[in-house]
C-alpha positions in Angstrom: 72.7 105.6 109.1 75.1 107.0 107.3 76.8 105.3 104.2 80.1 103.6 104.1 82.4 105.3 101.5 83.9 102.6 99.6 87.2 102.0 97.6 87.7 99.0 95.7 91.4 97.9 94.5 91.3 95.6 91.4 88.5 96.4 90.0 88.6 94.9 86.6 89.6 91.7 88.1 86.9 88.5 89.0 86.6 89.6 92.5 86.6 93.4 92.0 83.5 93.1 89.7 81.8 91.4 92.0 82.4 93.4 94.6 81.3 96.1 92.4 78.1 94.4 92.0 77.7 93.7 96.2 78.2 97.0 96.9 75.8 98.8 94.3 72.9 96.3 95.9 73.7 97.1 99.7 72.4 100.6 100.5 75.1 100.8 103.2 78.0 101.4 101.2 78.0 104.6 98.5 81.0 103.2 95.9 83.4 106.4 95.6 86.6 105.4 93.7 87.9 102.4 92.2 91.4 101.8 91.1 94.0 99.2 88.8 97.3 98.6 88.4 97.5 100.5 84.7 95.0 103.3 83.4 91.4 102.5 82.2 90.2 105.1 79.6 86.3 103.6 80.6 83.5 104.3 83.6 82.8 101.6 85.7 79.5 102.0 87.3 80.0 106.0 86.6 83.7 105.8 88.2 86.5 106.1 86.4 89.3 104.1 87.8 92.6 105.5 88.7 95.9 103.9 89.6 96.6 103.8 93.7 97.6 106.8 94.7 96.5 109.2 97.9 94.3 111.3 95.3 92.2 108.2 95.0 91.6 106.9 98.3 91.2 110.4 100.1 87.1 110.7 100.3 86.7 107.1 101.1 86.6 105.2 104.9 87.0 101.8 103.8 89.6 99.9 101.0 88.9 96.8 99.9 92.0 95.6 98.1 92.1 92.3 96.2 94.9 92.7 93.8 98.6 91.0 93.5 100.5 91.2 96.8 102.9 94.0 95.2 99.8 96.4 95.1 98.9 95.5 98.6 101.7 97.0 99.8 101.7 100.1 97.6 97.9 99.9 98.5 98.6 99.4 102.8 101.6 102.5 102.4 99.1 104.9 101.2 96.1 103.9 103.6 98.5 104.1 106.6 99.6 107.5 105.5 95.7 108.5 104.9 94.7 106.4 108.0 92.1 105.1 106.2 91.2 101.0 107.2 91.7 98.1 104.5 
C-alpha cells in the first residue's frame, strides 16, 4: 500500500508532537513537512518546519492542523487552493 504523505500544522505545540510521534510509529503515513506560526531555525524528526504557505503543503495528501483558529483558516485557504484534504 502506498504511504500517506503527511503535513502536520502546529508542530511545536502538545498535540503536534504527539502527532509527530503517532505518525513516525505507523508505517502508513511517510511525515513530509511540518509547519508553525513563526520560523524554527531546528529539525524536527529531520524536517525543518516552515510557516503555512502552498510551498509547504504541495507534496503532501493529508494536513493535519491543530493550531489557533486564525491559522486554520490561513491553513483551510491554502489546502482548498492546493485541493489537498485537512
Amino acid at each position: 500500500m502506498k504511504k500517506i504523505n503527511l503535513a502536520i500544522t502546529g508542530c511545536m505545540g502538545r498535540m503536534g508532537q504527539q502527532l509527530i510521534k503517532s505518525s513516525k510509529s505507523d508505517k502508513n503515513f511517510k511525515l513530509v513537512a511540518l509547519t508553525e506560526n513563526r520560523i524554527i531555525n531546528k529539525k524536527i524528526s529531520g524536517i525543518k518546519p516552515n510557516l503555512n504557505s502552498k510551498n509547504a503543503f504541495k507534496k503532501v495528501n493529508v494536513i493535519i492542523d491543530f493550531t489557533i483558529p486564525k491559522c486554520t483558516l490561513e491553513v483551510l485557504k491554502i489546502a482548498s487552493k492546493l485541493k489537498k484534504r485537512v
